[in-house]
C-alpha positions in Angstrom: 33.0 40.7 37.4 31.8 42.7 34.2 34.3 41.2 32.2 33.3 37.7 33.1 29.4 38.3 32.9 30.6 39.1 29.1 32.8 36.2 28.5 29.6 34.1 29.7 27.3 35.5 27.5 29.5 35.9 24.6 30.5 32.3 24.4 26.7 31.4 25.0 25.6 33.1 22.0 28.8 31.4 20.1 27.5 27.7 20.9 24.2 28.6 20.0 24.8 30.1 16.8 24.0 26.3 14.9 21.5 25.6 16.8 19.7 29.1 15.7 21.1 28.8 11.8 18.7 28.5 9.1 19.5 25.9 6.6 20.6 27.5 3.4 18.8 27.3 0.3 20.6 26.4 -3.0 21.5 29.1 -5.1 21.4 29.6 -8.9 19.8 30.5 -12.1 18.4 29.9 -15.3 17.7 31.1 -18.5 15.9 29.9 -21.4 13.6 30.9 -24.5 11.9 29.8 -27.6 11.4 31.4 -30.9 9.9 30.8 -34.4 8.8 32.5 -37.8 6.7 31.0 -40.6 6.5 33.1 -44.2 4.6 32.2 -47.5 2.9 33.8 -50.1 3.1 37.5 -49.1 2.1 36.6 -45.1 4.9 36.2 -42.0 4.5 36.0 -38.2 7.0 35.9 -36.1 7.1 34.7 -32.5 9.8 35.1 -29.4 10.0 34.6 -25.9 12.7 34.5 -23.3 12.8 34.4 -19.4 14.9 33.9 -16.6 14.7 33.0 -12.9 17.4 33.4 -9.9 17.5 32.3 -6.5 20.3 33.3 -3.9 19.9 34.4 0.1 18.0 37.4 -0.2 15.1 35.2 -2.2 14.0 34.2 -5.7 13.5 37.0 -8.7 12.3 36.2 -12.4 11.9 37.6 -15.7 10.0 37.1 -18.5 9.7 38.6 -21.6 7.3 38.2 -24.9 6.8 39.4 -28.4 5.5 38.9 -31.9 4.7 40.0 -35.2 2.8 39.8 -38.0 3.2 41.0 -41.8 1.0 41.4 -44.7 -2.7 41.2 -45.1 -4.6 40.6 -42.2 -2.0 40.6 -39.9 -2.5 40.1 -36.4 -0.2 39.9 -33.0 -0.5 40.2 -29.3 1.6 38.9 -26.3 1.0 39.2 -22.3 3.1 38.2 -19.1 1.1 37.5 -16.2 1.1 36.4 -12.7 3.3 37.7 -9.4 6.0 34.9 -8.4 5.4 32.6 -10.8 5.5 34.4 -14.3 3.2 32.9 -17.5 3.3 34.7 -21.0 2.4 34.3 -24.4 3.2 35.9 -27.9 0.8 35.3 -30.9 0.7 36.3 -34.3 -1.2 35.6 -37.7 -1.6 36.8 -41.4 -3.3 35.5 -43.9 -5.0 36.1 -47.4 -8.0 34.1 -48.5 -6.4 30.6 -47.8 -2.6 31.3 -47.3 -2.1 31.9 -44.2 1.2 32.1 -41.7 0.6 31.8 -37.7 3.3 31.6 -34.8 2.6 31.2 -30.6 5.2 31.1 -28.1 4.4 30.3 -24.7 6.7 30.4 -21.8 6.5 29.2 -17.8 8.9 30.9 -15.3 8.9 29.2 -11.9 10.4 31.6 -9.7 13.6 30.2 -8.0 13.3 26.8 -10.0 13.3 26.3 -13.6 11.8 28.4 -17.0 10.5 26.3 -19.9 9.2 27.8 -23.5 7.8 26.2 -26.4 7.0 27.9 -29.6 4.9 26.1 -32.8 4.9 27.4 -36.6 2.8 27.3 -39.4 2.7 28.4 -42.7 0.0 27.4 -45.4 -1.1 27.7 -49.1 -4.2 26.1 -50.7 -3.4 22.6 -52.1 -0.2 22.2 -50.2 0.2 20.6 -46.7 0.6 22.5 -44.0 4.4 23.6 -43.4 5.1 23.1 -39.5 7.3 23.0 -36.5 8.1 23.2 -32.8 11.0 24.6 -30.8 11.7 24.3 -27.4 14.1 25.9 -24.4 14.1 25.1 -21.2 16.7 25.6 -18.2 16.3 24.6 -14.2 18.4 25.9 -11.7 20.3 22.2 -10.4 
């Protein structure tokens, strides 16, 4: 009669098992990043930034990382991450002498568990000249 009571309850808990499953979440990752540098007349700045998010049974994990410098007179940089799931950072940096001046910011989004997008701008200028510019741009989403 043991044997049986264990049969019973065995195949019981086998036709209830899809019933009980938890749908499963799509897995992946991504990886992106963004980077620029603008130079003239003795100034330079340099920008970067790269992250990454994953997302697999156990949950979602990201990454994001920034930098930047800055060379010659004046020159400035800082760059942050923030935030706890969702990651935001961004890298800035400047130098400049009287009216020649190079600047660079890179700023990057991680969505944990769904996509990472990073977008950088350049400039570089000298007195009497137009301003020397540009954009780049990386992004990635997990499908």
């Amino acid at each position: 009669m043991h044997s049986k009571f264990l049969t019973a309850a065995a195949l019981l808990a086998f036709t209830a098992l899809p019933v009980m499953a938890q749908p499963t979440q799509p897995q992946g990752s991504a990886a992106a990043g963004s980077g620029g540098s603008a130079a003239v007349g003795g100034t330079s700045a340099t920008t970067l930034g790269a992250g990454a998010t994953t997302t697999g049974p156990d949950g979602n994990a990201s990454a994001l990382g920034m930098g930047g410098s800055a060379a010659g007179p004046n020159a400035t940089s800082r760059s942050a991450v923030h935030g706890n799931e969702n990651l935001n950072g961004q890298a800035m940096a400047m130098s400049h002498d009287q009216g020649t001046m190079s600047k660079s910011h890179t700023v990057c989004h991680d969505k944990a568990g769904n996509s990472v997008d990073c977008r950088t701008k350049t400039m570089a200028h000298e007195p009497g000249q137009k301003p020397d510019m540009s954009t780049s741009e990386g992004s990635a989403a997990i499908p």
